[in-house]
C-alpha positions in Angstrom: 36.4 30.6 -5.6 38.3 27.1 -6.6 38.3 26.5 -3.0 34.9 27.1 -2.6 33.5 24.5 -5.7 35.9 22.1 -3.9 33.7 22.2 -0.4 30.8 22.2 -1.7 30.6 18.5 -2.5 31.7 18.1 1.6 28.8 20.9 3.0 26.4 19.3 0.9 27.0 15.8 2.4 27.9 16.7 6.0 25.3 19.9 5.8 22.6 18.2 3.9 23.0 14.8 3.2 24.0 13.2 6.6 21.7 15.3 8.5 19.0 14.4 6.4 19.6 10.3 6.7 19.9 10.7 10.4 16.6 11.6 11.0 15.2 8.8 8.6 17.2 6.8 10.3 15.2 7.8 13.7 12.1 8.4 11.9 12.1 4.5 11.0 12.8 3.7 14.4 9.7 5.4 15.6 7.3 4.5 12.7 8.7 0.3 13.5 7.7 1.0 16.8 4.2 2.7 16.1 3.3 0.3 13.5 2.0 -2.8 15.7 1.8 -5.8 14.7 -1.1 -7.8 15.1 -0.9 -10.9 16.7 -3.9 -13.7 16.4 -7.1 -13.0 18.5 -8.3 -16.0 20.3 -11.9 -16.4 19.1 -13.2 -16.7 22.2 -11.6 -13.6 23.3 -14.1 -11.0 20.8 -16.7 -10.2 23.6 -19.5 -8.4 21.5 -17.3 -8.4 18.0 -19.0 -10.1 15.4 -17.2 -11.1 12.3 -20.6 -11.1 10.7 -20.5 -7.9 10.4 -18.1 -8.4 7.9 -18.7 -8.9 3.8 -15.1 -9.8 2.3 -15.3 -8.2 -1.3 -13.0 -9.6 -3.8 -11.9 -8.3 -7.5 -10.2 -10.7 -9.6 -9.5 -10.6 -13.4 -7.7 -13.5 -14.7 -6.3 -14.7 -11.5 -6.7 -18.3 -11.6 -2.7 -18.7 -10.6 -4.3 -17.5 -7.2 -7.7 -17.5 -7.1 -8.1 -20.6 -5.3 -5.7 -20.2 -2.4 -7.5 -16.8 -1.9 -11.0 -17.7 -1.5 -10.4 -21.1 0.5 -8.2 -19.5 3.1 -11.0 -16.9 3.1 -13.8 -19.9 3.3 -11.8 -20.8 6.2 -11.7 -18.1 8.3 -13.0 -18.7 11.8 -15.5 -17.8 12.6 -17.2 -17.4 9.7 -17.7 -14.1 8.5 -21.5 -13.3 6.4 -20.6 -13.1 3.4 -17.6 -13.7 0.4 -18.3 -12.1 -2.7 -16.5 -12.6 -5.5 -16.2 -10.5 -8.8 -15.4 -12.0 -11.9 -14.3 -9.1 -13.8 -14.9 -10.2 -17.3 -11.7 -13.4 -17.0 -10.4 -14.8 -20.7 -8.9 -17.7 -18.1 -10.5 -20.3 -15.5 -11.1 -17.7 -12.2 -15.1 -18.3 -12.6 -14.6 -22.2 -12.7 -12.4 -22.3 -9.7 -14.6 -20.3 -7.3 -17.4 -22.4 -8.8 -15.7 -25.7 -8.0 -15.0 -23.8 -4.3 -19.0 -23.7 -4.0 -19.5 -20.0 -5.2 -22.5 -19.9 -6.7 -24.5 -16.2 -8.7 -27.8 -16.7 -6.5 -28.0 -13.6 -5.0 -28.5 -13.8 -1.2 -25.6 -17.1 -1.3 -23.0 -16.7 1.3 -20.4 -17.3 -1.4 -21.4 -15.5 -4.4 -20.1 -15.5 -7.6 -21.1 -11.9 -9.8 -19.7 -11.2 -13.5 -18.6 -7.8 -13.7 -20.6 -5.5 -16.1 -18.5 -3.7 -19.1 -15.9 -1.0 -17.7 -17.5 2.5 -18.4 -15.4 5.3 -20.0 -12.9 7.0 -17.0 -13.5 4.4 -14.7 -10.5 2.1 -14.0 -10.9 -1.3 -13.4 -10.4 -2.2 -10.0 -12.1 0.9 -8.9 -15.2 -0.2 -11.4 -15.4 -3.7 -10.2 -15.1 -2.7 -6.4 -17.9 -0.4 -6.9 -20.0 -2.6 -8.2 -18.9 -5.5 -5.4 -19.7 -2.7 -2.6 -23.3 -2.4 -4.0 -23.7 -6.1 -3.9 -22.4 -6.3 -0.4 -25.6 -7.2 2.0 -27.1 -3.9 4.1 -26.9 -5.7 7.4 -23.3 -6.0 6.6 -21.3 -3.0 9.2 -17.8 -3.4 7.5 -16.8 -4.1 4.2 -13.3 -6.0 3.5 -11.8 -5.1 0.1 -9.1 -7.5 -0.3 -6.7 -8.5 -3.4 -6.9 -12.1 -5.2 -3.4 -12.6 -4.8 -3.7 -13.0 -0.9 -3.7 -15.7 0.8 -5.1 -15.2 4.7 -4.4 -17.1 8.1 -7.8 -18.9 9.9 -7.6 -15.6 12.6 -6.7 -12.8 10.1 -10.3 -11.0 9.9 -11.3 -11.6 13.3 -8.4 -9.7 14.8 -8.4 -7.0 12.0 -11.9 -6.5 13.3 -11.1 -6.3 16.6 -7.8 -4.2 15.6 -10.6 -1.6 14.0 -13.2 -1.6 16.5 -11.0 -0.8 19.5 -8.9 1.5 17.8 -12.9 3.1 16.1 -10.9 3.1 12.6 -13.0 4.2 9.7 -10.3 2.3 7.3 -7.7 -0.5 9.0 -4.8 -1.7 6.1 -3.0 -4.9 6.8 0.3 -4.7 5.8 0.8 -8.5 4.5 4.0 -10.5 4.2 5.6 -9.6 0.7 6.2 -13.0 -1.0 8.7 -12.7 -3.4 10.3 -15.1 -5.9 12.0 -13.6 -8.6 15.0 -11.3 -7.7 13.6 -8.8 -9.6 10.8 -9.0 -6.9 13.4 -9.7 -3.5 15.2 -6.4 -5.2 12.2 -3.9 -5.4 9.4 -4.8 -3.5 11.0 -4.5 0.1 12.3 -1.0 -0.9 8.7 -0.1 -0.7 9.0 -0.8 2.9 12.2 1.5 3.2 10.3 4.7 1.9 7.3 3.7 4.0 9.1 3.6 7.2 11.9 6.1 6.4 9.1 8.9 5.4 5.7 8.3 6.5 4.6 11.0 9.5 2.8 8.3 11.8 4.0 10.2 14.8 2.2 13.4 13.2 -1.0 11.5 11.9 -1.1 9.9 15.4 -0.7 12.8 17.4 -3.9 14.4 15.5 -6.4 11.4 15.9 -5.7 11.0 19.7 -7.0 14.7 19.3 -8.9 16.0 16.1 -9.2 19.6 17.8 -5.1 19.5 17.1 -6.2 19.8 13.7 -7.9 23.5 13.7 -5.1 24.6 16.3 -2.4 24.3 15.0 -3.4 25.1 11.4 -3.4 21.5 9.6 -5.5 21.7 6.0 -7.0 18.9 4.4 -4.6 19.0 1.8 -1.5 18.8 4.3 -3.4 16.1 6.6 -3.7 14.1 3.1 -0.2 13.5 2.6 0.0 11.4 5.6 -2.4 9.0 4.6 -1.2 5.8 3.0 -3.2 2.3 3.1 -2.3 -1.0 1.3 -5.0 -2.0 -1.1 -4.6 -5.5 -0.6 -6.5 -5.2 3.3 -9.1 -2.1 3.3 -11.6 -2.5 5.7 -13.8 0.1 6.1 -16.4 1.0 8.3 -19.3 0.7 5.9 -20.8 4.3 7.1 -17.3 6.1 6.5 -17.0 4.3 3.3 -20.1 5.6 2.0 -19.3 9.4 3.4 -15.9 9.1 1.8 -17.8 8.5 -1.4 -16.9 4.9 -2.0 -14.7 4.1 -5.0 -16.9 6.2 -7.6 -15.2 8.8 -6.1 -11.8 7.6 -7.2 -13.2 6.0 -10.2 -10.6 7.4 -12.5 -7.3 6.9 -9.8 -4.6 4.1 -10.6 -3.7 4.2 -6.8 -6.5 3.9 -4.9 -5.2 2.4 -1.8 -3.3 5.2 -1.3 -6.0 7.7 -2.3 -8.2 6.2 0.3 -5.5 6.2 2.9 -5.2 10.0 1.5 -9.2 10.9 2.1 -9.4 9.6 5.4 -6.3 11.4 6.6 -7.6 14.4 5.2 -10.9 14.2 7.2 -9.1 13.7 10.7 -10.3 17.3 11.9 -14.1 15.8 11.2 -12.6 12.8 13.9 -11.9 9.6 11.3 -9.6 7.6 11.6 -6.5 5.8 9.3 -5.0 2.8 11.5 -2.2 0.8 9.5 -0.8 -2.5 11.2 1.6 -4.7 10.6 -0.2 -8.2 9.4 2.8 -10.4 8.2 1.3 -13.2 11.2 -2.5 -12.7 9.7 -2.0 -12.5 5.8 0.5 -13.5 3.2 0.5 -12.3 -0.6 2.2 -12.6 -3.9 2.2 -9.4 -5.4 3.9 -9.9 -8.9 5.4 -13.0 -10.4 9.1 -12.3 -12.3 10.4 -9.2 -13.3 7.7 -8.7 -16.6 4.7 -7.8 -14.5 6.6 -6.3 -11.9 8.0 -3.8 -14.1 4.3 -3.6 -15.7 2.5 -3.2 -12.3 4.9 -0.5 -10.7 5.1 1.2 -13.5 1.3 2.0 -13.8 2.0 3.2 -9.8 4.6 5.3 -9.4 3.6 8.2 -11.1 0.3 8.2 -11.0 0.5 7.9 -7.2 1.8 11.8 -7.6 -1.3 12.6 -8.9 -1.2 16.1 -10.4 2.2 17.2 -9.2 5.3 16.8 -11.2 7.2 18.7 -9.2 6.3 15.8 -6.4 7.4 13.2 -9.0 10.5 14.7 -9.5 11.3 15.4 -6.2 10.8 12.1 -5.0 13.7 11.4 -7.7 16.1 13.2 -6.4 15.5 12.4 -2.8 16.0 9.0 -3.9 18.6 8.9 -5.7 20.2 11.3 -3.2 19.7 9.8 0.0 19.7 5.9 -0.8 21.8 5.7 -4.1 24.2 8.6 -3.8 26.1 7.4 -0.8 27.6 4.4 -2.9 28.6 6.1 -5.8 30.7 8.7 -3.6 32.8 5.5 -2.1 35.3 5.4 -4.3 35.7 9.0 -5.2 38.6 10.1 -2.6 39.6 10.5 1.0 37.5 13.8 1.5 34.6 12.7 1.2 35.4 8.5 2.1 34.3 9.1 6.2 30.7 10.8 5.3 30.3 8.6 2.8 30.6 5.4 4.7 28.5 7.3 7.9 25.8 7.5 5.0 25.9 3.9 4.2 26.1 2.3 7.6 22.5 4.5 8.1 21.0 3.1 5.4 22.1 -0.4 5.4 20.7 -0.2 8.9 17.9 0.9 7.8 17.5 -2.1 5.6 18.4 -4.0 8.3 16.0 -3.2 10.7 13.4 -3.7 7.9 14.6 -6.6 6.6 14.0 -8.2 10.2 10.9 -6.5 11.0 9.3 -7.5 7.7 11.0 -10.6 6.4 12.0 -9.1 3.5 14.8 -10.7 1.1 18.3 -10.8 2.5 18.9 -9.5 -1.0 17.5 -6.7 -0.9 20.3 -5.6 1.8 23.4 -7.0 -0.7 22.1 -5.2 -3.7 20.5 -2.3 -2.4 22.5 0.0 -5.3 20.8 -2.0 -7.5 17.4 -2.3 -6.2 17.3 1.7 -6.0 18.6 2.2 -9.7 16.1 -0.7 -10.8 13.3 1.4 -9.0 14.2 4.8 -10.5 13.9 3.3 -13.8 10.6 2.2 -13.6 9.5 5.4 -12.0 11.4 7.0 -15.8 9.4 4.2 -17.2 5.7 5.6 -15.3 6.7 9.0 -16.3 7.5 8.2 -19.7 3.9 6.1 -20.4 2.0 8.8 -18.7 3.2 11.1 -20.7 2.8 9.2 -23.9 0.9 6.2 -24.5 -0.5 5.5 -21.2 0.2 2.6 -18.7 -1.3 -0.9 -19.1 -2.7 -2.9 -16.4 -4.6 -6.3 -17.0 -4.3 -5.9 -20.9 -6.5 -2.5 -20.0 -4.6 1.1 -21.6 -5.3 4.3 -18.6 -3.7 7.2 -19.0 -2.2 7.7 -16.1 -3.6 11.7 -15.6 -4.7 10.9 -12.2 -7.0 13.7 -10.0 -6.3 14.6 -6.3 -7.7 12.1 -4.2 -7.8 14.5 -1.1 -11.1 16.5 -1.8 
């Protein structure tokens, strides 16, 4: 029996733990391959395309740290696109007087357009509220609809190839994956791990397979609820066909959701057997974007995410903890712990460190990230204990707003 306890530290790393960082070690390799990244499309190069089909939508609540890159290097997109509409939502700071200064103006029918956001109604959060009420503003001639975050900051080309991107590949939602700025090193630590778990776990391959053929769906016995857990989108590029936006319910269907970028990637994944389509692509050449500044509102800002993007399942949440800490943490902390187990251990390392390696490249991500990777991964599962802790509790806080972090499933 004492023989026995003393394996079982050994199966479980060369049964379990090894086989199981192997194949994210492939999976990555696949999903950097199928993710592609766009390059710029020559203008002269969109045949029938036209970027005025396009009204850029964009929330902002006391952004004016940002607001003003954001909107010119949207004013400067070439071509044109019809419209840029900007939604004030109720700012105690200067984001109103910048886009003013910009030329944004509250006429309606102005192709830059300046809207205060009404008051936020009771189980509405509010980006979802003010994105609602920017979609309903958005002009009727207008095909697509580009939600996109005040905090970016986009290249001259960057909607006229993600329109191009979505019309030949007929996506119903395309997400730009930007390039992560990051200054702090709480930021360099954190934010590029976000990377690592989307390459390391996402099923493109799967969700791929199906589009190319939604009858694979029926077949081989996919339900909405399993097709929804391979959607993902980044909220900081939707664009959406303005039809499938509609069907999907727009965001008064996730009106109450903390995570709606993922929700959305969730719905549309969910409705591959009914033929639409969820195309994600690397954008670090078209867009650029500055997610938190310093470790305070990074620590705010994932910690109003990471549970709520569980929705109803705790048994998810807590799952996704000890994979973690498992696979990606684990590894280290067996180093120094004895010959027996010293050759797995360092097998495990070298996969993930070359996992972080291949991202680091891919994405231009901080080399630190790669140095301190114990420490990014410890720093992350505390703010997920920190999400977990406010959702059951007090509620997270975003924008000096209180939610409670109960969150729906998005998938219905």
């Amino acid at each position: 029996m004492q023989g026995l306890i003393h394996l079982l530290p050994q199966l479980f790393i060369w049964g379990l733990l090894l086989p199981l960082l192997t194949l994210c070690f492939a999976h990555c390799l696949i999903n950097i391959r199928l993710l592609r990244r766009l390059k710029p499309t020559p203008s002269g190069e969109m045949g029938e395309i036209r970027i005025q089909d396009v009204s850029v939508l964009v929330p902002a609540r006391n952004e004016e740290r940002r607001i003003r890159d954001c909107l010119a290097s949207l004013i400067a997109q070439e071509p044109p696109v019809r419209e840029i509409i900007l939604l004030d939502d109720r700012s105690t700071d200067q984001t109103a007087t910048i886009a003013r200064e910009l030329g944004f103006r509250e006429e309606r029918g102005s192709r830059l357009r300046l809207l205060r956001g009404e008051k936020l109604p009771e189980e509405w959060v509010g980006k979802n509220w003010a994105c609602h009420q920017l979609s309903q503003a958005a002009s009727l001639e207008s095909r697509y609809l580009l939600f996109t975050d005040a905090d970016t900051i986009h290249g001259p080309s960057c909607v006229r190839t993600a329109l191009a991107r979505a019309v030949s590949t007929r996506a119903d939602l395309l997400s730009l994956w930007p390039d992560q700025i990051t200054g702090s090193w709480s930021e360099k630590l954190v934010i590029p791990l976000g990377y690592l778990l989307f390459m390391a776990f996402h099923p493109f391959p799967i969700l791929s397979w199906l589009q190319a053929n939604p009858n694979r769906v029926a077949r081989w016995g996919f339900s909405r609820k399993r097709l929804a857990f391979m959607g993902a989108a980044n909220g900081q590029f939707l664009l959406f066909r303005r039809d499938s936006y509609l069907q999907l319910g727009g965001h008064e269907a996730l009106r109450d959701h903390l995570v709606e970028d993922i929700a959305f990637g969730r719905r549309v994944a969910a409705r591959t057997g009914e033929g639409m389509r969820l195309v994600n692509a690397d954008g670090i050449d078209l867009l650029r974007c500055r997610m938190y500044s310093g470790f305070s509102e990074l620590w705010e800002g994932f910690s109003k995410n990471l549970r709520p993007v569980f929705e109803e399942s705790h048994i998810g949440f807590a799952l996704f903890g000890v994979v973690i800490f498992s696979l990606f943490l684990l590894p280290f902390l067996l180093l120094p712990l004895g010959e027996s187990l010293l050759s797995a251990a360092w097998i495990a390392v070298i996969l993930i460190m070359g996992m972080r390696f291949m991202i680091t490249m891919r994405f231009q991500t901080s080399w630190l990230g790669i140095i301190a990777h114990p420490f990014a991964v410890i720093l992350a599962l505390l703010i997920a204990l920190n999400s977990w802790r406010l959702c059951q509790t007090t509620g997270v806080s975003w924008k000096g707003r209180n939610y409670s972090g109960k969150t729906r499933s998005s998938f219905n």
